[in-house]
N, C-alpha and C positions, 0 to 999 in steps of 0.2 A: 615482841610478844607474838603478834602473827597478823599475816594478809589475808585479808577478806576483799570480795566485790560488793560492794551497796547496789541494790538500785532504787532508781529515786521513781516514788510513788505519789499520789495525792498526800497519800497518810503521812507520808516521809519518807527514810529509808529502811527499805527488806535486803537481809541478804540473798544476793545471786550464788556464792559458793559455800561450802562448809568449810571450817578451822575447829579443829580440838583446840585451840589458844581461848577462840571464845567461849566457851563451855566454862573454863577456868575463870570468868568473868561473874562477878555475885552480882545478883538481880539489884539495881538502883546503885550501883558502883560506875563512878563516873572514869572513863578514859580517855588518854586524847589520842586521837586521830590524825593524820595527814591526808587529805582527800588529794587521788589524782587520779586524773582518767587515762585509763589504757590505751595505749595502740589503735589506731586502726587495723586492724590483721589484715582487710582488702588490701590497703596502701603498701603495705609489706608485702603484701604477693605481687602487686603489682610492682612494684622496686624490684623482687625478682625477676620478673615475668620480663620486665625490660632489659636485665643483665643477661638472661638466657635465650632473648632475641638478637640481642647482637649479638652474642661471644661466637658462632659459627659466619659469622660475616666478616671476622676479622683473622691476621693470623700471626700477632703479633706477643698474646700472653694464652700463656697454653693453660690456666685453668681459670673461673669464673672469678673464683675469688680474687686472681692477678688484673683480671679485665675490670673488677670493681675498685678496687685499688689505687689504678690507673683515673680512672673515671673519678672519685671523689676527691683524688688530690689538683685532678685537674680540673673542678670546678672549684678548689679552693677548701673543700672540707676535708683540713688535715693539720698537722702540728708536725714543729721542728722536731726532733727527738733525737739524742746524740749516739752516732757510732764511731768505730772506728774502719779507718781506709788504710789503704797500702798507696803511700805515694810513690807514681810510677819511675816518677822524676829519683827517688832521693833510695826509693826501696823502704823508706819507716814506716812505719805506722804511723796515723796523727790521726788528733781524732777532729770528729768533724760532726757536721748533722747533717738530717734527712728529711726528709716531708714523707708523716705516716698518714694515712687514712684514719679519721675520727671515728668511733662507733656509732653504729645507727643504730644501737642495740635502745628496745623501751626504757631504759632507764636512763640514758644517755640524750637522748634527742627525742624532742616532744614533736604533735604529726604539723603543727606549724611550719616547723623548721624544716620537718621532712617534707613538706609538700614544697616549699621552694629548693631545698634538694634535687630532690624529683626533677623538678623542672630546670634546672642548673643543667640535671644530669642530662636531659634528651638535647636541647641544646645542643650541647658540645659532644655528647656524640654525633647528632645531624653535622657539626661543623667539625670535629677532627677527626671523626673515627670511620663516619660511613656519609662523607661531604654528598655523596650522588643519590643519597633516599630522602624522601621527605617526609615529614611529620606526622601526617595522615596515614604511609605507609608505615611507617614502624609503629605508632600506636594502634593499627588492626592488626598485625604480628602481634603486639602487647596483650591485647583482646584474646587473638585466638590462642593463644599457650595460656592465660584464666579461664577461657573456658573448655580446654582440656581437646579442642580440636585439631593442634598441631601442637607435635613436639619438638621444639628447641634445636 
């Protein structure tokens, strides 16, 4: 029927957005609800903010989206998914699987899971992608492209 924001008040809850769905709603007509809370959007930018500090320090996946890719399957956040190969051995086809990257999309992953994400993900880049930086240094990289004083 439609998405709305609540926000929660003393009184209870007010809406934060507008929907024409609720309008179609009569006065003392009961609805049910799924309550979830959104995203952090910080946490998201910062999940960018760290993809765009590394991808110039590396030169091994020529665009962001390959360097994320890379990085979520290799902290483990990914699923088999079936293709087909060319075996080199025989010349057929057969088919086989792959490890895809999982979505981080809000619907998909709540900021729980994305906060140890996150932290999966510096990690292993400090350890396979950029072994010679430390932590502190790529998290003030991460800082300064949030706050818009250096570009990527």
């Amino acid at each position: 029927m439609a998405n709305v924001l609540l926000k929660r008040t003393m009184a209870g809850f007010e809406m934060a957005s507008d929907s024409e769905g609720i309008k179609s709603i009569k006065l003392g007509e009961v609805v049910k609800a799924n309550i979830v809370k959104p995203r952090n959007l910080k946490l998201l930018r910062k999940y960018w903010a760290l993809i765009s500090a590394v991808f110039p320090h590396q030169e091994t996946y020529a665009t962001t989206d390959g360097l994320e890719e890379r990085i979520l399957v290799g902290v483990g956040y990914c699923e088999d998914v079936p293709c087909l190969i060319k075996n080199p051995a025989t010349g057929k086809v057969e088919k086989a699987t792959r490890l895809k990257a999982k979505s981080i999309s809000f619907a998909k992953c709540e900021d729980e899971t994305f906060n140890q994400i996150y932290e999966a993900m510096v990690a292993f880049i400090l350890l396979k992608i950029l072994p010679n930086v430390d932590r502190a240094e790529l998290e003030a990289q991460v800082l300064d492209i949030l706050k818009g004083s250096k570009a990527a």
